[in-house]
Every structure is written in C-alpha cells, then in structure tokens.
Steps between C-alpha positions, in 0.01 A plus 500: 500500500649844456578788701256786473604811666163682529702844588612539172156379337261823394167338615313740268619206197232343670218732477614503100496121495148463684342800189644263226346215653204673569439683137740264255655816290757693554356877456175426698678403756697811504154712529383279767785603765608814364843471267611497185502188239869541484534454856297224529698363247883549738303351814393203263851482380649528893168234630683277226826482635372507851269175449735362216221422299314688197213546732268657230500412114348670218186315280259636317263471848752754638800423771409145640645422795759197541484176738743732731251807511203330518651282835638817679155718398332404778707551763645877383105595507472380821847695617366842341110459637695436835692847482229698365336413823763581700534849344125567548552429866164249441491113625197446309320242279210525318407202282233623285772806327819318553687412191719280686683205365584172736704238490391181625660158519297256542526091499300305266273384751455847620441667200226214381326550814521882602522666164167513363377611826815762508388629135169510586531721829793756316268551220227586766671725709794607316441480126811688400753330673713192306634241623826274362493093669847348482492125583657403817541212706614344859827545378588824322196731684728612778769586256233697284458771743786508588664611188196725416374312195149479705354697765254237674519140435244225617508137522625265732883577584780463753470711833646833459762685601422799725522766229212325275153514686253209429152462548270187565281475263300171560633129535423263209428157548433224270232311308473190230354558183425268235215475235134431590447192366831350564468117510728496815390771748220371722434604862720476706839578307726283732890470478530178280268665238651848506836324423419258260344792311688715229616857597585808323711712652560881489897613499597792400841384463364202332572271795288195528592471858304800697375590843219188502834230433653658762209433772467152351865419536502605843278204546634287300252498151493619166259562271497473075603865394408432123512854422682804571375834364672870582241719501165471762280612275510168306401248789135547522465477133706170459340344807123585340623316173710177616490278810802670642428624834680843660588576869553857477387850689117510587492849360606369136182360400318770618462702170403145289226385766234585277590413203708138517312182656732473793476284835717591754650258818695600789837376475511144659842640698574787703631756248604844699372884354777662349489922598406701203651843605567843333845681560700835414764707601505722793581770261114458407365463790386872559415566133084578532536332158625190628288516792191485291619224269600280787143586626379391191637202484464418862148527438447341180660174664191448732292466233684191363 
C-alpha cells in the first residue's frame, strides 16, 4: 500500500472529482462549483497522478468514470457531506432532502433477507438518498471498515475490536426444508431419515462441509451433501424442484413461502443461532446520518 501524505494533498481535487462524477463533462462541472474548464482540466490531470489511474475517460456519453473512480465515489461524497456539516456548525439529518450516498456491506444472507425491506423503507422516508452494497462475509467484514471501503457492514462476523461498535440484531436459528410432496419426509423427521436423505448445501466459498457438518461431527454423523451452491438465493428454488433437502437460516425461506410448496421440520439435532449483527466504525458513530441508518436497519430486522 502506499504512503499518502495528506499535508501535501489539496482536498479541493476532491470537490472537482465528486462534480465530474456527479455531471460526467468536463465544463458543466466547472459551472457547478465555480471554476474554469481549464482548471478542471489541471485538477483532473493532478487527481490522475494522485490515484494513478485515468479516473475519467472521454465517450460520446461524456467523461465516464473508471473501475478506480467509481470504487472511491462513494466514500469522497461521504468525506465532503461530512465537512459541509461541520462548517455549518449543524449535526443534523433529514431523510426526506438528503442526497446522501451509503455504503453498505452486506453478506449474502444479509442482503437476501434485509434488502428489500431496506429499499423499501429508504424509498419511503428518504427517496433521494443511494445506496452502494459491497458483498462481505465472516471473514473480510471487519477488514472492510476498517480500510474504509464500507461504512456499516451486517452479517454474522467475528467479535470486534473496541474501535468497531456492533449491534445485535436478532439470533437466527435453523429450519429443514424440502419439497411438499417429497416421498421421504413424513412426520416426525427423525435422525436416521434426515441422514439418509440428500442435502444441498449453501457455501459461499463453495465448501460442501458447513456449519450443519460441523454439529454432526461433533456427534459423530454425517449426512449426504449432494450439492453445494454459493449463493442463498438458490436453495429454496432447488429444494421446491428436486428431493434435495436444505438445513439453512429460518429467515431464508421467508420471501418464497407463498409461492413454492414447501414443508418445513425442525432439525432432528440441536443446531445453535448464529448472531446476525450490524457494525461500523467509531468514526460513525456520531454521524445523525449513521444514526438513522443504523436505526433503520435495527428496525427493519424485527420485521424478519
């Protein structure tokens, strides 16, 4: 990684950088914060060599932003909405004008479950704000805030250390899913059935070996993993169409109830919840911003 020293940076290369994102072309970005095209131009040419990266290209849509701009756009909005608050002496939020954008890193699990509900509430109450997901996991979520690439993360992750705050947000257990008229899955679903059975598994590291193996193992069984998918969304769909059976999150099949002949079975073992928390910075922690997306999702997580 290299050394950035910030003293000798002029921040106003970002205020140029967030009007070319914002209006694509060179000379209407130069009317929207005051300068000349030409100068626009020589902080373009100094954001270049700064970033090391062409940043913006010309097309005949106007100057498209690169890979490079389009990954640090969110975060240099964030850093100037933060100091124009600070210079208008105001700790305020309100939703319904904000033009906000947030960054969110969210697990597959998370995002499948919270969302639709998380679209649905911003668009109520704050239909001018944006809002970028990055895909996280257990592994990497931690690491996300902490270089900045997200501002608020939720999932199920490692505990903290003391400069990231986390929140509860519920505890997840477990359920057994399989098609309704599967030949095999009478009342009572006892052990010997459940592991003579066919399982699909969801990894998203493709491992065929997941949480459920290791609760078995600890007692000794196994069951038939026959198939391993990576993404969540997949499982209820492949268990309504096979005779595959899925021991995964209660809170997954929740969206399909409706409309896929499901039966569902407690687990014939003791599987623990796994904590599905959000997490941030401390650095966010008094943004009224942050406050009221935290709030958000707090409360959206009830509903589930």
């Amino acid at each position: 990684m290299k050394a950035v020293n910030i003293a000798r940076i002029d921040l106003n290369l970002l205020v140029v950088f967030d009007a070319l994102v914002a209006e694509g072309h060179a000379t209407r970005a130069a009317e929207r914060i005051g300068l000349t095209q030409p100068a626009v131009s020589h902080a373009l040419n100094r954001l270049r060599t700064l970033f090391g990266d062409p940043l913006f290209v010309r097309s005949p849509r106007g100057m498209v932003p690169t890979p490079a701009a389009l990954d640090a756009a969110p975060a240099i909005r964030s850093i100037l909405e933060q100091v124009e608050g600070v210079l208008r002496g105001s700790r305020t939020f309100a939703p319904e004008e904000s033009r906000r954008q947030f960054v969110l890193g969210l697990s597959d699990y998370a995002a499948y479950v919270l969302l639709p509900r998380l679209m649905a509430r911003t668009e109520r109450e704050a239909p001018n704000i944006s809002l970028v997901i990055r895909n996280t996991s257990h592994g990497v979520g931690l690491q996300m805030l902490e270089e900045g690439s997200v501002e608020l993360i939720a999932g199920n992750f490692p505990g903290p250390p003391s400069h990231i705050c986390e929140e509860l947000l519920y505890e997840e257990d477990f359920v057994c899913a399989g098609r309704g008229d599967h030949p095999a899955l009478a009342d009572p679903l006892d052990l010997d059935r459940y592991l003579s059975l066919r399982h699909l598994q969801v990894s998203t590291r493709g491992n065929p070996h997941g949480y459920v193996d290791a609760v078995l193992a600890e007692r000794g069984l196994k069951r038939k993993v026959a198939v391993t998918v990576g993404h969540f969304l997949m499982a209820p769909f492949l268990v309504g169409s096979s005779d595959l059976v899925a021991t995964e999150p209660r809170r997954l099949f929740g969206p399909v109830v409706s409309r896929l002949p499901l039966r569902f079975f407690p687990p014939p073992i003791d599987i623990p919840p796994f904590r599905v928390v959000q997490a941030w910075h401390t650095r966010h922690d008094a943004d009224p911003g942050h406050q009221w997306l935290r709030r958000v999702v707090r409360e959206i997580s009830q509903q589930t």
